[in-house]
N, C-alpha and C positions, 0 to 999 in steps of 0.2 A: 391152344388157340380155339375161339369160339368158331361155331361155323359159317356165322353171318357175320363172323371179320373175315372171312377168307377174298381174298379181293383174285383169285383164279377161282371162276363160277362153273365151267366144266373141263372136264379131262374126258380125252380118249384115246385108249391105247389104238396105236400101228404095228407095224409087223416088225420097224426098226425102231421104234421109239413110242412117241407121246403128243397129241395135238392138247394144248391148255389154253384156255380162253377166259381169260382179266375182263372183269368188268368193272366200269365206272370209272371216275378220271384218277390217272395215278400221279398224284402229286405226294410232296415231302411228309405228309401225313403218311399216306397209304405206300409210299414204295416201299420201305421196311419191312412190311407184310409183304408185298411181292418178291422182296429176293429174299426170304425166311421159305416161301414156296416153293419157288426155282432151286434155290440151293438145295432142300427136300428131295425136289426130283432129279436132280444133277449127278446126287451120287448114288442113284441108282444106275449111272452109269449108262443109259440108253443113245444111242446112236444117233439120232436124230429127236431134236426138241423143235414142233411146229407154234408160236406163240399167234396163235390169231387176237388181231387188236382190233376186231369189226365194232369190240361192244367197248371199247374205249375212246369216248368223244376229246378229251383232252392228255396230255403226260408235258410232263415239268420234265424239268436238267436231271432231277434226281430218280424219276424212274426210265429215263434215257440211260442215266448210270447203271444203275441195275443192269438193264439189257445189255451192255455192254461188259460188262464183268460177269453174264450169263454166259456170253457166247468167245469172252475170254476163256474162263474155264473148257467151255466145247471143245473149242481149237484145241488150247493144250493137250486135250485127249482123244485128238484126232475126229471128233467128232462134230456134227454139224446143229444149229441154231438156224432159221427161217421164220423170219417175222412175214406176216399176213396181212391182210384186211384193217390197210391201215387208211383210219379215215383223214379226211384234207386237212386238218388240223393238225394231226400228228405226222401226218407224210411230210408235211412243209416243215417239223422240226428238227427231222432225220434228214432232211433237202438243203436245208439251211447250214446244219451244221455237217454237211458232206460226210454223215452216218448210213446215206442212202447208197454208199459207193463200200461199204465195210460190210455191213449186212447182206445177207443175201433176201430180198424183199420179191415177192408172190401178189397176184389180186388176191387170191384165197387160199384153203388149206388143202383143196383137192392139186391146183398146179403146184403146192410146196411139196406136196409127194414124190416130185417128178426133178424135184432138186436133186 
């Protein structure tokens, strides 16, 4: 994978996990690239996966999907997923389809620490 496909623009390690931050809209184009990422970092087995989505202005059904087959995985392995910095466009699509009541959802990645 090239590095300006990478549609997670940074990573930072935590003491239990990983904060990863997607940039740009993740629609049916770009989610394939994001759960080829996440699954990358899933079996590395970390504890906690922080996804801040500050720098994502839009997400379709399909990178909804993804997320939701990320923090499947989590669960099954006892481990936690905490979406972030979700803006009004994307908040209202996790709101709408009552994903906001599944996820565990943060204003940012400093209070998802405290998940």
């Amino acid at each position: 994978m090239a590095e300006q496909d990478a549609v997670i623009g940074q990573r930072q390690s935590i003491d239990d996990g990983m904060v990863v931050k997607p940039e740009g809209e993740i629609d049916l184009i770009r989610s394939p690239q994001l759960r080829a990422e996440l699954m990358e970092l899933l079996d590395q087995g970390m504890a906690r996966l922080i996804v801040d989505l500050s720098d994502v202005p839009f997400m379709d059904s399909s990178g909804v999907a993804t997320l939701v087959e990320a923090l499947q995985i989590q669960r099954r392995k006892s481990n936690k997923l905490v979406l972030c910095g979700l803006q009004a466009k994307v908040r209202s699509i996790f709101e709408i389809s009552r994903l906001d009541m599944v996820f565990q959802i943060t204003e940012d990645a400093a209070a998802a620490g405290d998940v």
